[in-house]
C-alpha positions in Angstrom: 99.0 81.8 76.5 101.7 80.5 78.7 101.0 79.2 82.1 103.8 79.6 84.7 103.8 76.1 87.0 103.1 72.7 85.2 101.8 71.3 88.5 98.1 70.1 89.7 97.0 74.0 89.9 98.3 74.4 86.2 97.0 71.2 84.7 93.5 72.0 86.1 92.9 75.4 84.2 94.9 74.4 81.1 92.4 71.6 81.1 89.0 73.6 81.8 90.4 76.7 79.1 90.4 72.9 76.6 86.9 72.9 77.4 85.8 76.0 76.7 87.0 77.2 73.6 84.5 79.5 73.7 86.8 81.7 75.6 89.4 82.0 72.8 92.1 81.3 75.0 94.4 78.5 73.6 97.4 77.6 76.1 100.6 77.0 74.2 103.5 75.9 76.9 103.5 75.5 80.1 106.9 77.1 82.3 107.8 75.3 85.7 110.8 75.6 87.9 111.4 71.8 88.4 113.9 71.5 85.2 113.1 67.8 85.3 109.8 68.3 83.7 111.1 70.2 80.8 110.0 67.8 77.5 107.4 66.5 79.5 103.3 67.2 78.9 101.0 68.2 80.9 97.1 68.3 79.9 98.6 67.9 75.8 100.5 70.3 76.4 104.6 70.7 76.5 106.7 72.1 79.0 108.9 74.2 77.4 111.4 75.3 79.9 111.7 77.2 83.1 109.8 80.5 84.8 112.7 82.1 84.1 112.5 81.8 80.3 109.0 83.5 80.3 110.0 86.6 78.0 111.8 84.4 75.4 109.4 81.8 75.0 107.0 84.2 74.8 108.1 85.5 71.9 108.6 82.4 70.4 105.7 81.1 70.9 103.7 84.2 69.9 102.0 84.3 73.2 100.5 87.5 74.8 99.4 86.6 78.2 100.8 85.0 81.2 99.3 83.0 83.9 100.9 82.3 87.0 99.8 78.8 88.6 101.9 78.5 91.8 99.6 78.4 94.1 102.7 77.8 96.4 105.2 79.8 95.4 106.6 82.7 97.6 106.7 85.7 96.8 109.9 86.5 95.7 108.9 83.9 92.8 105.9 85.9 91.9 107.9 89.3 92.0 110.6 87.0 89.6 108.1 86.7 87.3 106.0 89.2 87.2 109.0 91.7 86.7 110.0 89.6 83.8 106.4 90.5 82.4 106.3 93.8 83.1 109.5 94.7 81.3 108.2 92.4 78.1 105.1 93.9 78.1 102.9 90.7 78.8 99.7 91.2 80.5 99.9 88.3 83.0 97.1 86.7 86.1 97.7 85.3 89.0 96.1 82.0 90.3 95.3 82.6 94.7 97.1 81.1 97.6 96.4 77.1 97.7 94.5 77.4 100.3 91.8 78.0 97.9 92.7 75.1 95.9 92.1 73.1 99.4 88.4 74.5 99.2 88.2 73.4 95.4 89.7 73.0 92.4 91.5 75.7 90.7 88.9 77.5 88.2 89.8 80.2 85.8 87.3 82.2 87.6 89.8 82.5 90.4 92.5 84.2 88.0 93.1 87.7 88.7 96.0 91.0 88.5 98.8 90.0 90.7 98.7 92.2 94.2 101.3 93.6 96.2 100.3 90.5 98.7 101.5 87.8 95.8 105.2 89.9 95.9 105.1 89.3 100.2 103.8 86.1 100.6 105.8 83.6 102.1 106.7 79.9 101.7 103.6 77.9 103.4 102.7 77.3 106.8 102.8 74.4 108.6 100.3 73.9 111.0 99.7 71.6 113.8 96.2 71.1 112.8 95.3 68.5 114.9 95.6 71.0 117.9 94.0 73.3 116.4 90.8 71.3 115.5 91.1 69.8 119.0 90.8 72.7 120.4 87.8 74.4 118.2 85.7 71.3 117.3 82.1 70.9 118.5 82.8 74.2 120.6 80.3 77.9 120.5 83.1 80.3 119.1 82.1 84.1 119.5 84.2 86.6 117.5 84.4 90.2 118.0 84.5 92.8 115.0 83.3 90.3 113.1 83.1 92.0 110.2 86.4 93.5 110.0 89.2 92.3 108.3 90.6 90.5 111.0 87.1 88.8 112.5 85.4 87.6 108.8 88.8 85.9 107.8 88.7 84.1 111.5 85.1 83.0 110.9 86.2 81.6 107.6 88.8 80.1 108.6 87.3 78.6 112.2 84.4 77.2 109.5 87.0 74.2 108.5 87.5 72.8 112.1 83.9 71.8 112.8 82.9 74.5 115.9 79.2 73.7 117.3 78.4 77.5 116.2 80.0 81.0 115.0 78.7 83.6 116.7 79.5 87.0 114.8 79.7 90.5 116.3 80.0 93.4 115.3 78.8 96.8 115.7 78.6 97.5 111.9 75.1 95.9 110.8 76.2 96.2 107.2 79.7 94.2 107.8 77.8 91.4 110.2 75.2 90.8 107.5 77.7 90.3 104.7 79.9 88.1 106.8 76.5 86.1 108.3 75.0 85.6 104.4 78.9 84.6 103.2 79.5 82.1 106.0 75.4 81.0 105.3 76.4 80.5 101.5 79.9 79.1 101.5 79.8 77.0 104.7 76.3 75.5 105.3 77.3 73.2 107.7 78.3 75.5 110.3 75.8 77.2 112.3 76.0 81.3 112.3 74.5 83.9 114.6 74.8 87.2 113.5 75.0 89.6 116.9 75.0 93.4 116.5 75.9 95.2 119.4 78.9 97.5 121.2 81.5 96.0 123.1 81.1 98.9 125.6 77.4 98.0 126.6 77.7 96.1 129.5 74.2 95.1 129.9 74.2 93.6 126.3 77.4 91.8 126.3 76.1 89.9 129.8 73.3 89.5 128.4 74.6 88.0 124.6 77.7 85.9 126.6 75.1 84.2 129.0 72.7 83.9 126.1 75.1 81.6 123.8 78.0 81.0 126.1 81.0 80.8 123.5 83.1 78.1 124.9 86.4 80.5 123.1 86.2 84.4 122.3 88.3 85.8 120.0 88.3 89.4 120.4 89.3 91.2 117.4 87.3 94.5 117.8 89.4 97.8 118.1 90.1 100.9 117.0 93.6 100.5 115.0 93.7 104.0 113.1 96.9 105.3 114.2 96.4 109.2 113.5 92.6 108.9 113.9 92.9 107.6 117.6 95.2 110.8 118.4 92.1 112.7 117.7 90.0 111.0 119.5 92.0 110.2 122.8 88.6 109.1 124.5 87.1 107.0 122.0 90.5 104.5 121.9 90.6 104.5 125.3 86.7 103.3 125.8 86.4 100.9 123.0 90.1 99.4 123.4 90.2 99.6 127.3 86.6 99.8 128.0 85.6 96.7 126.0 87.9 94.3 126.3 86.7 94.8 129.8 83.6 94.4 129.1 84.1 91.4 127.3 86.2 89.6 129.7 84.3 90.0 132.9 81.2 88.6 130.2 82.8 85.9 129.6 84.0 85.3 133.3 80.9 85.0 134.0 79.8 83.3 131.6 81.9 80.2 132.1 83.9 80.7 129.0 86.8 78.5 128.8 89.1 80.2 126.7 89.9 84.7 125.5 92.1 85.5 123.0 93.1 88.8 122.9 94.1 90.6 119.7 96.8 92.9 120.1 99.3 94.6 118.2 102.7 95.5 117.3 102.4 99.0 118.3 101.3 98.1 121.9 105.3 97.7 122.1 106.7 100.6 123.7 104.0 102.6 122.3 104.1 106.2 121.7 100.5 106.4 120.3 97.1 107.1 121.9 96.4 103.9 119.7 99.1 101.9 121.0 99.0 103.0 124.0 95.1 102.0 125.0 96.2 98.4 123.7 98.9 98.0 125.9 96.2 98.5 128.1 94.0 96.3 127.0 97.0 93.6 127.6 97.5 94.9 131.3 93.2 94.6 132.0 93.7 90.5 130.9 97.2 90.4 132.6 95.1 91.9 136.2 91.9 89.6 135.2 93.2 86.3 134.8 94.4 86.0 138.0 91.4 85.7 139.4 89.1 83.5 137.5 89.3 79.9 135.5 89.1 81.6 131.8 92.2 81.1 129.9 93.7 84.7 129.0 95.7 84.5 126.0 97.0 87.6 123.9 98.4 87.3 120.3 100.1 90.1 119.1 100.9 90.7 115.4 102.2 93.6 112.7 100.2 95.2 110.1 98.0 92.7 107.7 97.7 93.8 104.0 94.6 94.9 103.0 93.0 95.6 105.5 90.6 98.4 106.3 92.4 101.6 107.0 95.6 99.5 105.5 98.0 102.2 103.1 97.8 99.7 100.6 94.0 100.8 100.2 95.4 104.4 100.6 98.3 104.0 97.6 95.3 102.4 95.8 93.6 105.2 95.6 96.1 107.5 95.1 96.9 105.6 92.2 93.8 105.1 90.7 93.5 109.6 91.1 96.6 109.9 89.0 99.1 110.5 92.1 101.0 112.0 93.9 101.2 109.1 96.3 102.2 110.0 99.7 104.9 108.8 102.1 105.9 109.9 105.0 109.5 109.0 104.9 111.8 107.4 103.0 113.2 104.7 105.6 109.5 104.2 107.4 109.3 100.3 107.9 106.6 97.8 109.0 105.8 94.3 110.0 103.3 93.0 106.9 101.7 89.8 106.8 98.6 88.8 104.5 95.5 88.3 106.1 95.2 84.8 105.4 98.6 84.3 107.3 98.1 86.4 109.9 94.3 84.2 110.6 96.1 80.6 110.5 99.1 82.0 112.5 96.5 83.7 115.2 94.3 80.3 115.4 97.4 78.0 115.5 98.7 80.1 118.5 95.4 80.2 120.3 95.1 76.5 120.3 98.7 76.3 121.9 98.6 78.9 124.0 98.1 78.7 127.9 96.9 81.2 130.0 98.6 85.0 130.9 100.6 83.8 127.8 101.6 86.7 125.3 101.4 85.1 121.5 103.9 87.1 118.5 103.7 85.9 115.2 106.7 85.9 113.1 106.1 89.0 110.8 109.0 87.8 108.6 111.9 91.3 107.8 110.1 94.7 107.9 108.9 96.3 104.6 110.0 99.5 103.6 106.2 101.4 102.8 108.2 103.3 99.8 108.9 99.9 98.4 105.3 98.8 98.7 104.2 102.0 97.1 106.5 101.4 94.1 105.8 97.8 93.9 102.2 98.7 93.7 102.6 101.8 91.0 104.4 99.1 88.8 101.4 96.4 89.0 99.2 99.0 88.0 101.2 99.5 84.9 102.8 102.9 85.5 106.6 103.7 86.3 107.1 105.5 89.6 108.1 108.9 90.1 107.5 109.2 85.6 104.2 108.3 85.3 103.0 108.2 89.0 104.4 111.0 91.4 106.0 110.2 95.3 105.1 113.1 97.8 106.8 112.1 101.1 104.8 114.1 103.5 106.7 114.2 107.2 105.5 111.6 110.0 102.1 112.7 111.7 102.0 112.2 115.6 101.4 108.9 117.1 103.9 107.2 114.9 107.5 105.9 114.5 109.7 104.9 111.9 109.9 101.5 112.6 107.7 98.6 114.9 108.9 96.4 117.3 107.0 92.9 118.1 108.2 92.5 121.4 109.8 94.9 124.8 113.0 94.0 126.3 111.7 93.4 129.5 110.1 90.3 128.4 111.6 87.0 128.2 110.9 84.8 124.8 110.8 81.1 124.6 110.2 78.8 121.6 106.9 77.1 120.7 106.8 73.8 118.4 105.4 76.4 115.6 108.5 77.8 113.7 106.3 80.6 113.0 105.5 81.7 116.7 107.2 82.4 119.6 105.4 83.3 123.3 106.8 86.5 125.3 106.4 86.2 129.3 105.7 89.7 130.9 106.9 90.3 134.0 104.5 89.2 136.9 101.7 91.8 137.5 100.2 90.7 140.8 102.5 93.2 143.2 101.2 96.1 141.7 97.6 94.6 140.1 95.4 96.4 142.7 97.1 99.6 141.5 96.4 99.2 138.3 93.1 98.2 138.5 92.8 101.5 140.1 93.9 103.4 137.6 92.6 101.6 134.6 89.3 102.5 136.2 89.5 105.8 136.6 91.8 105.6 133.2 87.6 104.6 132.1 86.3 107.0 134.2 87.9 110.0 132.5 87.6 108.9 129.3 84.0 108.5 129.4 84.2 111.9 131.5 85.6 113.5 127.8 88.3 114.5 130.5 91.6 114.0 127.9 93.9 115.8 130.1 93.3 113.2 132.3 92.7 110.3 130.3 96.3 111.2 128.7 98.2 111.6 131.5 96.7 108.2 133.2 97.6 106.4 130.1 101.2 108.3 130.6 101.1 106.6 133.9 100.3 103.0 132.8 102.6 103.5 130.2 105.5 105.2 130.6 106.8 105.5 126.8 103.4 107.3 125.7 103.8 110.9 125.5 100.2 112.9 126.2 102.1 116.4 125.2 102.4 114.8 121.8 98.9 113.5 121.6 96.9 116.3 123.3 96.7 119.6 121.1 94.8 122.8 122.7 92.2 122.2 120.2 91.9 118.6 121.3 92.2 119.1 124.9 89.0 122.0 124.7 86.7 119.8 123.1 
């Protein structure tokens, strides 16, 4: 066995595989990229050369497995190495991010099969954390979707900067439980309420907000399912619209200090239903805020890798059935960001953030989806288009070729995070009685079933939404 990175991560498995032999492993070089350290021993054991070497010493050394320790690295030094094995046939692990070396040492239960988020990640973060735990420490923190992919990383995350409580929500009693016992298990020390109940319900969410009165609310509930939400016009609009209003006027009332609002990429000139009831959702915290103390802020983000509904679970699948996997279209692109990432960006920008503020996290380049898919047939061992077939299927209403993170009518400026910038909308307040007015009856129809109507008043909130293309006659007759 050869472990990739002679560093703390590397010297602590090579030195809990020497006590346990047991397992039959026997490491037999270590690799690392700082040259200087070639000659050198780590844990009795020599460094033999650099990453790039890993085929060649390999075979010299008789070793069959790899294990990549670079807890660090970026991704592109992952992919370098991972290629490398693929094409010498080396079955090779991956240690995590170091963020779970923070939590821990490195065990060789952590090693697992590299993922298409090891070939993406970027070089580390680095975080103001001292705003951060300023602004969460000793405060009630109440998080929406809770159990989503979004919301249970949050509450992990949030667990490390002391809040008085977590309270987790979630309409999914399955999700809230599993997120409640992890957060019970992992992080004793920080008090958990698990809360299952709609967004939508008015009466409950008063009632829950005056209840435990979260000092901060980060709202990460939504429907996201692009092609889904065209089907049900209604259903985006009343839990996307409908809630977050819900929420907000909750926590108005409540005395809350701080709402963050999680929005997305696609509420950029959006031309889906899903896109579209999110822009929304921006415009009812935009109207909201000027009335009231709470703090409005909105962070708005790409796609996060694997996620629920992700096409990274898709591909998975696909793969797993033998192919074809589908794509629809050769130059589709998105925004990708892991979902660690994405939670340390999104709690960083909250803590800087001031109010009717519009957060975007820097997504990195876009990511060619037939890239992903072929990255991911190769990790699973197969060659694309030989073993595993590509099907590129057409795009399905509601979506675009490519994402955009923020409109031209609104003016950027720099925050002292590399990694996120703030996008000022233009001023709301001559027209905000108007839109109240027909973000109401935008509710009204919606909850009418009315999705003539609740198309063409999003059409009229948002001008780049198109309710011909996300009304069919079988649709509109339901």
């Amino acid at each position: 066995m050869i472990i990739c990175g002679a560093g703390e991560a590397g010297e602590m498995i090579a030195r809990e595989i020497a006590k346990h032999p047991r397992l039959g492993l026997r490491v037999v070089a270590f690799l690392d990229d700082e040259r200087a350290k070639t000659g050198e021993e780590v844990a009795g054991v020599p460094v033999a050369g650099v990453t790039a070497e890993v085929a060649n010493q390999a075979e010299r050394l008789e070793a069959d497995e790899v294990l990549i320790a670079m807890p660090s690295a970026s991704g592109d030094a992952v992919r370098r190495i991972a290629e490398i094995c693929i094409a010498a046939e080396l079955t090779y692990r991956i240690l995590p991010g170091i963020f779970e070396i923070i939590h821990g040492d490195a065990r060789l239960s952590q090693l697992r099969e590299v993922e298409v988020e090891d070939l993406l990640k970027r070089d580390p973060i680095e975080l103001d954390l001292e705003s951060i735990r300023e602004s969460v420490s000793g405060r009630n923190i109440l998080v929406t979707g809770a159990g989503g992919s979004i919301g249970s990383e949050l509450c992990r995350q949030l667990t490390s900067f002391d809040p008085a409580s977590l309270l987790l929500l979630g309409h999914g009693e399955n999700s809230v439980f599993n997120i409640a016992l992890e957060i019970e298990q992992k992080f004793p020390a920080t008090p958990a309420v698990a809360l299952v109940g709609d967004i939508r319900d008015r009466g409950t969410m008063h009632a829950t907000f005056k209840q435990y009165r979260p000092d901060i609310v980060y709202h990460a509930a939504a429907h996201k399912h692009i092609t889904l939400m065209e089907q049900n016009v209604e259903e985006a609009v009343k839990n996307n619209v409908t809630g977050t209003r819900t929420l907000a006027e909750a926590a108005i009332e409540a005395g809350t200090g701080r709402f963050i609002l999680i929005s997305t990429d696609k509420a950029v000139n959006p031309v889906s239903t899903m896109g579209a009831s999110k822009m929304v959702a921006e415009m009812v915290v935009q109207c909201i805020r000027e009335t009231t103390t709470t703090d409005f802020i909105t962070v708005r983000f790409g796609n996060v890798l694997g996620s629920r509904g992700s096409v990274i679970t898709l591909f998975k699948k696909q793969i797993a059935q033998g192919g074809p996997v589908t794509i629809t279209h050769r130059d589709m692109t998105r925004y990708f960001m892991t979902v660690y990432e994405a939670v340390q960006l999104l709690i960083q920008a909250s803590a800087i953030g001031h109010d009717g503020e519009i957060m975007i996290l820097d997504m990195g380049k876009p990511v060619r989806i037939a890239d992903l898919a072929y990255d991911l047939i190769r990790l699973s061992g197969y060659v694309p288009e030989k073993d595993i077939g590509i099907e590129y299927v057409g795009i399905k209403r509601g979506e675009r070729l490519s994402e955009e993170l923020f409109a031209s009518y609104e003016d950027l400026k720099e925050t002292p995070i590399e990694e996120i910038m703030v996008a000022i909308p233009p001023p709301i307040s001559a027209k905000a009685d108007l839109v109240k007015y027909k973000i109401e009856k935008l509710e009204e129809a919606a909850a009418a079933m009315d999705l003539e109507t609740t198309a063409q008043l999003l059409r009229e909130l948002v001008p780049t939404y198109d309710p011909e293309a996300a009304v069919s006659p079988d649709l509109a007759s339901r």
